[in-house]
MIFIKE-853891 format. One record per atom (N, C-alpha, C): residue in one letter; x, y, z. Coordinates in steps of 0.05 Angstrom, whole numbers, plus 5000, padded with zeros to 4 digits. Atoms other than C-alpha are relative to their C-alpha. Example, Ala and Ser with C-alpha at 12.3 -4.5 7.8 and 13.67 -1.06 7.14 Angstrom:
A501849765000/A524649105156/A501850245000/S498449764999/S527349795143/S498550225014/
***
This chain:
X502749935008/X642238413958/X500050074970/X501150025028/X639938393884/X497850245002/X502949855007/X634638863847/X498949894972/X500950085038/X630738623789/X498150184993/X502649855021/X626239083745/X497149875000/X502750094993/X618738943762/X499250074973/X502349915023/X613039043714/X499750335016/X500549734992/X611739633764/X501750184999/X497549835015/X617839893751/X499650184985/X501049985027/X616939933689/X497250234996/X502749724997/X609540303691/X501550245017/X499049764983/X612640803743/X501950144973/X498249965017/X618240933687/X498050134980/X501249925022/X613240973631/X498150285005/X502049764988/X609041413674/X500950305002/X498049854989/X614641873695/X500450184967/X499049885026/X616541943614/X498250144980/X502449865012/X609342083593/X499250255015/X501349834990/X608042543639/X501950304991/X498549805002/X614443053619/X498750114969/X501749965024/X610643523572/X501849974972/X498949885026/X616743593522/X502149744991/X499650295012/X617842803518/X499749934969/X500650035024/X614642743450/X501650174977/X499349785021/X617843423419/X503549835001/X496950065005/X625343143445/X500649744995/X499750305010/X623842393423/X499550074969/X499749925032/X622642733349/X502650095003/X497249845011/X628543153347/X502749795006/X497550134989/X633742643382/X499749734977/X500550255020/X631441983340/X501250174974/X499849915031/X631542433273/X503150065000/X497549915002/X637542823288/X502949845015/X497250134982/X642242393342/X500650195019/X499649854970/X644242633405/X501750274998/X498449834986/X649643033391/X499250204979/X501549735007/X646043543337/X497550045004/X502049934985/X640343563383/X500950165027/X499149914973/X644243803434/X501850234988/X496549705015/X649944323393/X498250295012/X500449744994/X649544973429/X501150244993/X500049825023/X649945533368/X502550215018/X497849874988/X653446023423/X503249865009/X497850085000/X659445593431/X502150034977/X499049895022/X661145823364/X501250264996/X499849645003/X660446573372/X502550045034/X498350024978/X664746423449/X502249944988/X497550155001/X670046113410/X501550194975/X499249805029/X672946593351/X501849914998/X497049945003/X679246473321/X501550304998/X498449744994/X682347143342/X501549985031/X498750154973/X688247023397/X502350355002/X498049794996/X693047563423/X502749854999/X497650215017/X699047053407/X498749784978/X501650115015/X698346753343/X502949924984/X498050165013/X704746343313/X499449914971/X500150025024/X705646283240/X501149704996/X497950225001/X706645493225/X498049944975/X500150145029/X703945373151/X497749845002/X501750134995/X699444873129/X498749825019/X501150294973/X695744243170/X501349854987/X499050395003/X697543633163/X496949775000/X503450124996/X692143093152/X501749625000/X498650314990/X694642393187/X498149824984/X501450065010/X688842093150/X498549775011/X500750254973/X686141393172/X501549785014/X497349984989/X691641313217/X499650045029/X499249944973/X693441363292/X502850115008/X497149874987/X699541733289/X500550315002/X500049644987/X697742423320/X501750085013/X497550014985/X702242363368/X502850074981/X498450005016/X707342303316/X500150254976/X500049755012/X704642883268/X500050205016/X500449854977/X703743303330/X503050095004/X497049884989/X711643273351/X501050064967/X499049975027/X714143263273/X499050304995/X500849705008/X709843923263/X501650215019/X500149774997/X711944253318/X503750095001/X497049965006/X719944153290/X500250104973/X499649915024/X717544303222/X499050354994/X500149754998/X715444953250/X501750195000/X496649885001/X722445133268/X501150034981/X498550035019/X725044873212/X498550294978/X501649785016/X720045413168/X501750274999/X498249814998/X722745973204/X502450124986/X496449975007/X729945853204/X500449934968/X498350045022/X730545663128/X497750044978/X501749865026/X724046003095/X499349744984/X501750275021/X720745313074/X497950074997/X503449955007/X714045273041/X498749995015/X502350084980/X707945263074/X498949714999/X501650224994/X706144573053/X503149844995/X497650144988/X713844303077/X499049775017/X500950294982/X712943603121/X502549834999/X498450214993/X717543243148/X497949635006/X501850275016/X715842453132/X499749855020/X500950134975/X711142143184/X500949664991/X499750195008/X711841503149/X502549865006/X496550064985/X719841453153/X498749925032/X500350054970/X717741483238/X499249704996/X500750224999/X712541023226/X501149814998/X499050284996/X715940423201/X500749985025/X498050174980/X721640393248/X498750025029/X501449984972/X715640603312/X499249714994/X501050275003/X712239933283/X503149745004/X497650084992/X719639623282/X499149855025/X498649994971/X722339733343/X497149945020/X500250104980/X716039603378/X498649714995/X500450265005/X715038973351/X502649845027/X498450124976/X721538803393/X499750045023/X501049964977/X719239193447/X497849825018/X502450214997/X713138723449/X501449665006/X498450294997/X718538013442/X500450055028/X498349944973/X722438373504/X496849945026/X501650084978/X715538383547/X499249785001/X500750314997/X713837743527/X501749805015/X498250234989/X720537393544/X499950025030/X500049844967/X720137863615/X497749785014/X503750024985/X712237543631/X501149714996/X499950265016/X714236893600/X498649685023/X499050254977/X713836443662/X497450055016/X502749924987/X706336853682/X498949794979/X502950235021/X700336433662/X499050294978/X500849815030/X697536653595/X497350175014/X502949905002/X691236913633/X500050295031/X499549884977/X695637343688/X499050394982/X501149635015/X693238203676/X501950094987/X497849935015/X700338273651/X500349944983/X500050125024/X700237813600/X497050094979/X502549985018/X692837923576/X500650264998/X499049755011/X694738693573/X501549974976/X498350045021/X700438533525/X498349864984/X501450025019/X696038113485/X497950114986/X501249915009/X691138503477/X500150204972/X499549805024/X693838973428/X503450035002/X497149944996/X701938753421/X501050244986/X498749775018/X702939433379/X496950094983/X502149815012/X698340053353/X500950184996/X499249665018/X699340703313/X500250195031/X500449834978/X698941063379/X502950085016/X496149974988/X705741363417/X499950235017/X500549654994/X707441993464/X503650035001/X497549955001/X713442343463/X502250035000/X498150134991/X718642103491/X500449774980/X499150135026/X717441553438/X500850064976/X498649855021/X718641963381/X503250015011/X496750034989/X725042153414/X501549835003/X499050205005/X726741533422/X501049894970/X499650035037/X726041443342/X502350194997/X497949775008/X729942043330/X502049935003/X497150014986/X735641893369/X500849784983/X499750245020/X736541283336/X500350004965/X499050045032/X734841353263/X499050324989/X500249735010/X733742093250/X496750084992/X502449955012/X728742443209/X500750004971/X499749855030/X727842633134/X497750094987/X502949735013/X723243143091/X497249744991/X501650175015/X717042803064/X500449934966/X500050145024/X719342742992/X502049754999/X496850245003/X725042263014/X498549785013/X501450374994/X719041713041/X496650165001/X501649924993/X712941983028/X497849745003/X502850094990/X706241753043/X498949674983/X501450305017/X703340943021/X497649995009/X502549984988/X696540683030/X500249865028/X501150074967/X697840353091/X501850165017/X499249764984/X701440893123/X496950215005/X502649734999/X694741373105/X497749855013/X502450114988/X690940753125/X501449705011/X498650214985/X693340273176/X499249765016/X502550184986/X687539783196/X501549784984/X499550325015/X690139203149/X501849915014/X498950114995/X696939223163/X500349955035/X500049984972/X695839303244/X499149735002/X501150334999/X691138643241/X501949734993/X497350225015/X696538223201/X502250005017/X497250024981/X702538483250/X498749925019/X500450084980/X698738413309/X499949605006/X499950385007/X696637623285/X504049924995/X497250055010/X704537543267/X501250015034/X498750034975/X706437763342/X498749795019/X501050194984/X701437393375/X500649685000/X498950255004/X704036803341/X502749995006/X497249955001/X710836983350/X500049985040/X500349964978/X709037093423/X500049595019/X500150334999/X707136283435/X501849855001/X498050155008/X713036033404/X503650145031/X498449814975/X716936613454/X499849845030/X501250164973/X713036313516/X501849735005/X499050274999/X715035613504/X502250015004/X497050164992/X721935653502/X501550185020/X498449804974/X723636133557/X498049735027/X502350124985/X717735603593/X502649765008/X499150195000/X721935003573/X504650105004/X498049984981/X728735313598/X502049974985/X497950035021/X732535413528/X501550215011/X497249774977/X739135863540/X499050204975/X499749765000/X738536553529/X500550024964/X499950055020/X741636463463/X499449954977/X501450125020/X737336053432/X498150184985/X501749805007/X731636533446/X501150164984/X499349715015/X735737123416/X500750044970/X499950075022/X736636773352/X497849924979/X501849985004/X729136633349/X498650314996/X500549695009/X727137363356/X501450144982/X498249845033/X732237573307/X499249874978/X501250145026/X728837163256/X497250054999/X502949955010/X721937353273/X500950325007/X500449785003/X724638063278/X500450014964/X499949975035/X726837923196/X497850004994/X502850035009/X720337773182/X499150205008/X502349774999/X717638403216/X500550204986/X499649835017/X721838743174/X498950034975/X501050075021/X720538433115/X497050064998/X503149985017/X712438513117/X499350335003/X499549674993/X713839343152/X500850074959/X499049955028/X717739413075/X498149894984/X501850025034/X712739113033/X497350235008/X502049794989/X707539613071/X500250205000/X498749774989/X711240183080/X502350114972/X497349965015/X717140153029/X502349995021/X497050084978/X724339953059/X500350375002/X500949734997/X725940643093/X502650024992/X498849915026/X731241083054/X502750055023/X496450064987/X739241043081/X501550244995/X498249825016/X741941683037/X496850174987/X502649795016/X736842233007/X501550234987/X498949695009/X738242922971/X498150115014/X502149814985/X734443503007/X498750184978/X499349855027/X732243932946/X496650225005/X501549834997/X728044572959/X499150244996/X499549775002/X725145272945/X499750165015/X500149804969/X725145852998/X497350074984/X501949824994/X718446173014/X499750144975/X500249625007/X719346862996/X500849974972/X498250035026/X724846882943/X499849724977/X500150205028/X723946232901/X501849865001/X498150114997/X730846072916/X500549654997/X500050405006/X732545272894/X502750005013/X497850044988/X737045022939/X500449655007/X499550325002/X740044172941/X502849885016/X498550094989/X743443912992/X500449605004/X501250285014/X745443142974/X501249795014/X498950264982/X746742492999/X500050095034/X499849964975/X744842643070/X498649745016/X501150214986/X743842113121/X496950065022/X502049934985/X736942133164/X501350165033/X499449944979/X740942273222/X501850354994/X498449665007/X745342823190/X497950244988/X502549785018/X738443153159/X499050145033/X500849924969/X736643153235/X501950235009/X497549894988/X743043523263/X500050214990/X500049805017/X742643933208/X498250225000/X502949875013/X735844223192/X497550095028/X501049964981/X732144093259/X501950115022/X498749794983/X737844193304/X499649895039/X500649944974/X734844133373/X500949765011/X500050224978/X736843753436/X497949885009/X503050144992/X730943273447/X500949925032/X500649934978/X733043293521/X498850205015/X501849744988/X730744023529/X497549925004/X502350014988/X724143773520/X499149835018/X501950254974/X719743423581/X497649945001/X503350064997/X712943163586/X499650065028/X502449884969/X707843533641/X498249924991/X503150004988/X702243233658/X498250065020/X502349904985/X696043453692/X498849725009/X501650244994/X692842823736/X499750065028/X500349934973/X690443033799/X497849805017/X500650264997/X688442273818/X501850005030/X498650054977/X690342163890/X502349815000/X497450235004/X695541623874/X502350224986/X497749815015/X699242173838/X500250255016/X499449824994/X702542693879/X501150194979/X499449835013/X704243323841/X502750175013/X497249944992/X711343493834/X502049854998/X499150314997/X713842823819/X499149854973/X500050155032/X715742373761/X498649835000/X501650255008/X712241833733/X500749924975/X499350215022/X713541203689/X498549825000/X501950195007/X709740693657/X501449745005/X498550305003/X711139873667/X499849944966/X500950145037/X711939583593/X499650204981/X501149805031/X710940253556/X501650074987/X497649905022/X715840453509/X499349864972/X499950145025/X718040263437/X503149954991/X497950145012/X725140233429/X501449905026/X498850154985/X728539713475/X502950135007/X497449884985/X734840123514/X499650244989/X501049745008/X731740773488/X499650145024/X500849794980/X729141393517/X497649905019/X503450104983/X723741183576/X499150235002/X502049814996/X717241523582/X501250115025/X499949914972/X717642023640/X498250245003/X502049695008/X712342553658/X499850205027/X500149834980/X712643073711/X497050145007/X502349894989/X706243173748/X499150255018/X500849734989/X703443903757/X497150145012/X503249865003/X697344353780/X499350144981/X500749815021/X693744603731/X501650214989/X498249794996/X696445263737/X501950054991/X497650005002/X703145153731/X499849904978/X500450245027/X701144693673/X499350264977/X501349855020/X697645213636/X502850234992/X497349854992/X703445733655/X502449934982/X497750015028/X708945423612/X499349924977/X500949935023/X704945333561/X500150264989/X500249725007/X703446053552/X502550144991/X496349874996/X711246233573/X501149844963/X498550125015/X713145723514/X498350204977/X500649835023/X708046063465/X500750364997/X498749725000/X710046753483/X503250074989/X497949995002/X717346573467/X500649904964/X500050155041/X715346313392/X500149754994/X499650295002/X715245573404/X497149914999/X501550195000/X709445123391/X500049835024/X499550134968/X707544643444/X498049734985/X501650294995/X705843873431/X498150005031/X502350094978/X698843653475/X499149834998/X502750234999/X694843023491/X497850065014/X503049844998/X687943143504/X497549764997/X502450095006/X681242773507/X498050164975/X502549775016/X678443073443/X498249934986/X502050205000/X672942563444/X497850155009/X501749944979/X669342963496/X498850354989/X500849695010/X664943663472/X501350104982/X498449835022/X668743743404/X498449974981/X501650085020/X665343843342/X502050084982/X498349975018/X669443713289/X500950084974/X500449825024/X667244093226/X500450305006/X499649704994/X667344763256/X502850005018/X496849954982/X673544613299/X499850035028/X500349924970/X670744703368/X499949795034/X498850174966/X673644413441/X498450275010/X500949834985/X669044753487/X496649905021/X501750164992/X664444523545/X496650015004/X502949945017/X658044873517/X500049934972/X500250075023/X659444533458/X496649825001/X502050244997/X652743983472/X499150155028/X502049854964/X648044203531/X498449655000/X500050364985/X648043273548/X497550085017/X501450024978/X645643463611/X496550174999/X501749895010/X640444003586/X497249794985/X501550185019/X637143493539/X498549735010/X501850214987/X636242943576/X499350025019/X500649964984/X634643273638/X501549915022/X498250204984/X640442913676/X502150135008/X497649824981/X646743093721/X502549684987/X498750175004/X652642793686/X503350135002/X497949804996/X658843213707/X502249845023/X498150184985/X664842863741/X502250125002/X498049845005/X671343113763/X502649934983/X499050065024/X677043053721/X501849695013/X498850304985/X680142533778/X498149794997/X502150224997/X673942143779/X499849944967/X501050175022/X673242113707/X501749914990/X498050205004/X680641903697/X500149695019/X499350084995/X680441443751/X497149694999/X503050225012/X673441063722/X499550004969/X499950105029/X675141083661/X498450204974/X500849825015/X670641663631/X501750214982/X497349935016/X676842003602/X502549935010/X497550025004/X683141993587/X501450044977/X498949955024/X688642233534/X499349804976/X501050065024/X686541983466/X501550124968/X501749785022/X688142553415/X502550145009/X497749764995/X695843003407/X499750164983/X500549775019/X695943593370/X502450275017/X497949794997/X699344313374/X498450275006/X500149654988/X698544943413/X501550204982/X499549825006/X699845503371/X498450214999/X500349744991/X696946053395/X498950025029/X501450014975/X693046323464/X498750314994/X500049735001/X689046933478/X500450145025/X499149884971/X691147323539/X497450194997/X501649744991/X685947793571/X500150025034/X499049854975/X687348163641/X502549805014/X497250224997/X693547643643/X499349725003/X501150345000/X689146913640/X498949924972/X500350135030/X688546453571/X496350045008/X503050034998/X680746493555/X500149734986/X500150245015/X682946003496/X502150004981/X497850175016/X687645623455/X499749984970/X499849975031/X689145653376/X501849724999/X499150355011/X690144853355/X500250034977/X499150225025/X693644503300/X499349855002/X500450405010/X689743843281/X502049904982/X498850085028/X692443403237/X497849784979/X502050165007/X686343183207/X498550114966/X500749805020/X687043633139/X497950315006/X500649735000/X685044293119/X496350045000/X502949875004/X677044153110/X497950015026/X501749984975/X675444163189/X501050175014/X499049814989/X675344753229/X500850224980/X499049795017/X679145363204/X502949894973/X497350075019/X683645063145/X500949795027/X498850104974/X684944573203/X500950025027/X499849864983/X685744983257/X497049985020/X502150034975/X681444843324/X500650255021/X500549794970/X678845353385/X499949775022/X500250234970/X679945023452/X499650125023/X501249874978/X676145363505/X502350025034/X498450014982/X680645523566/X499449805025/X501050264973/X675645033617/X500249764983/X498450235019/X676244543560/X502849895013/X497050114995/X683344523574/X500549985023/X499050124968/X682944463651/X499149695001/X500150325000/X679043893639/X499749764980/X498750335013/X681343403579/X502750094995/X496550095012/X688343603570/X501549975023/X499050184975/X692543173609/X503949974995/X496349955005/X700043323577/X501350234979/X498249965019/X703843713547/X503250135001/X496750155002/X711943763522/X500550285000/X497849754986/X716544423552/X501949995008/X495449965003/X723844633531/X500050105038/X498449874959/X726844623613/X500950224990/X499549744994/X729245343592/X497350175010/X502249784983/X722045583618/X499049815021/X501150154972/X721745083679/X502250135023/X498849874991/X724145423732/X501349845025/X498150164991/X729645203786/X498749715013/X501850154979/X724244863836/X499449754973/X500350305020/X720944433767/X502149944994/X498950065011/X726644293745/X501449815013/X499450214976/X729343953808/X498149845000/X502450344999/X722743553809/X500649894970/X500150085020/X723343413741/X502049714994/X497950274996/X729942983759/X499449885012/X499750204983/X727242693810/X499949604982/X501250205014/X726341883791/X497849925008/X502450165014/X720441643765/X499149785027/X501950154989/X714841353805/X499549654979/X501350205025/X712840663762/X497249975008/X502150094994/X705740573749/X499649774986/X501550355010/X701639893730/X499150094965/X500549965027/X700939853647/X497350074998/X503049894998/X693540063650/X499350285012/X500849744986/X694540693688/X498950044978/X502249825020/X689841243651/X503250124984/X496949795008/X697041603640/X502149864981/X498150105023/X700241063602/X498249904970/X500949865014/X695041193549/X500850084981/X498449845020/X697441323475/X498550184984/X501149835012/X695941883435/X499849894971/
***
């Protein structure tokens, strides 16, 4: 059965919209102003204060600029927080997103050859293949990918690779690599199609991996093999130069940490996802025999819970988040009286957080950093964020994230196993569920 729109329709409709007395007053204000400062509800401001009963000292923001690598400033901040601490660095210290960058664009350039050669033998128009084409590589990553970088080629400060324009702005060269794999992809197809040995292929991709190097270095600058460290303390002034250090030895050194302690929790309470139980993506990663994604699915609750435990203990906490949904981004505010939607247009538009992951209304988008919470009679009301979107939105960069906010768009975030307790920690090993490359959950920040 079909419906088509009548003429009577239509009059019923027109009739319906003339008749609401305060049609005319909210067709001025919404046309002039736009929906969403026709809708901003003033008390979501005065609900949201920056004043927290834990409140972590981590220095400036960071401003990823026009860029997709939150994800990436998100985990880097919350090691350059450590690093602060322990060795009295400046407030505007940064470890160099750029260094990551390249070798994330790298490595998943090969990551992208490897799914191609895998599909090779599907028709070009199977969901597996048109997924992969769609976008063979984007600024976007979650944590476990970083770690993957790390392990591999380290880190180093930001003056030892700092910032280019297509690092601060990454639309050109993303279009150019993407056209380069897709072509690279074709020539991949064919000869795994036509039944060349193993060989052959692997001498092909190592030549269109030169080339991805080659156009990564003219974009990026070739990334740096040997650095000096060279710095002043905080407090004291102190100049201190530690030299010729390798990216991996700056790592070992300076940061320190076992990137096994930490784990990804997510929140998805999607009937296909039991809680308590791992999960893995098909095809998601970036470095080929690397760290795989893995995320341990919790209730709320428990989700919120080691958050808190981790900020009470002085650690920062990487999050992914829908922060698309009721944020306003000049004043800094995550909160779900941010816009009164439903108020304005008279409409019921409220969904649960399963229904709107599992139709597509949200889903992670957007990483950033928990540093702070406010406790009152022992439950968070709200959350003290690190953007990385510079210092002129919000508080010096600093976002409020309403405590129902965070039941319903934040969907992960990363906790040292010393505050998971025996029971998570056993689920945490369990192995990994695999989901289909499209879940909502394989999703990059």
């Amino acid at each position: 059965m079909s419906f088509s729109i009548s003429a009577a329709d239509l009059a019923a409709f027109h009739e319906d919209y003339a008749g609401r007395k305060d049609s005319a007053v909210l067709e001025r204000a919404v046309t002039k102003n736009g929906v969403k400062a026709a809708s901003f509800d003033w008390h979501s401001k005065a609900d949201n204060d920056q004043h927290f009963s834990i409140d972590l000292s981590t220095g400036n923001v960071a401003d990823q600029k026009q860029s997709g690598r939150c994800w990436m400033f998100a985990a880097l901040n919350t090691m350059r927080h450590d690093m602060q601490q322990k060795f009295n660095l400046p407030e505007d210290f940064e470890l160099s997103q750029s260094y990551q960058f390249f070798w994330d664009k790298f490595e998943k350039a090969n990551y992208f050859y490897e799914n191609v050669i895998q599909t090779a033998n599907l028709p070009h128009d199977d969901r597996k293949v048109a997924w992969l084409m769609e976008t063979p590589q984007q600024d976007g990553g979650q944590w476990d990918m970083l770690c993957a970088l790390i392990e591999k080629y380290g880190v180093v400060p930001q003056s030892a690779m700092p910032e280019s324009y297509n690092s601060s702005q990454s639309r050109e060269i993303n279009a150019v690599l993407n056209n380069q794999l897709r072509h690279d992809a074709v020539i991949l197809r064919q000869l795994v199609q036509q039944n060349y040995a193993p060989t052959r292929i692997d001498e092909e991709r190592r030549s269109m991996l030169n080339n991805v190097y080659r156009m990564l270095s003219y974009a990026f600058g070739e990334p740096v093999t040997t650095f000096d460290f060279e710095y002043r303390t905080k407090k004291d002034h102190e100049f201190h130069r530690d030299a010729n250090l390798t990216p991996t030895e700056f790592f070992q050194k300076y940061v320190g940490w076992n990137l096994d302690d930490y784990v990804s929790i997510i929140q998805a309470p999607t009937k296909d996802k039991s809680y308590h139980q791992t999960y893995t993506i098909d095809m998601l990663g970036n470095v080929v025999g690397g760290r795989p994604i893995k995320h341990l699915n919790l209730p709320m609750d428990e989700f919120k819970a080691l958050a808190v435990k981790q900020l009470e203990n002085g650690e920062s906490v990487w999050f992914g988040s829908d922060v698309s949904k009721y944020s306003e981004t000049k004043l800094g505010l995550m909160a779900l009286n941010t816009y009164a939607y439903e108020d304005l247009f008279d409409t019921e538009l409220a969904m649960s957080k399963a229904d709107s992951l599992d139709y597509g209304e949200s889903m992670m988008n957007h990483a950033m950093v928990l540093t702070g919470v406010d406790i009152v009679d022992g439950q968070p009301t709200k959350w003290k964020v690190e953007n990385s979107w510079g210092s002129k939105v919000g508080e010096k960069g600093y976002f409020v994230m309403s405590d129902a906010w965070m039941d319903k768009y934040c969907y992960q975030v990363v906790i040292n196993k010393a505050y998971l307790s025996d029971d998570l920690l056993a689920a945490q090993a369990k192995e990994p569920v695999v989901l289909k490359p499209w879940d909502p959950m394989g999703t990059l920040a």
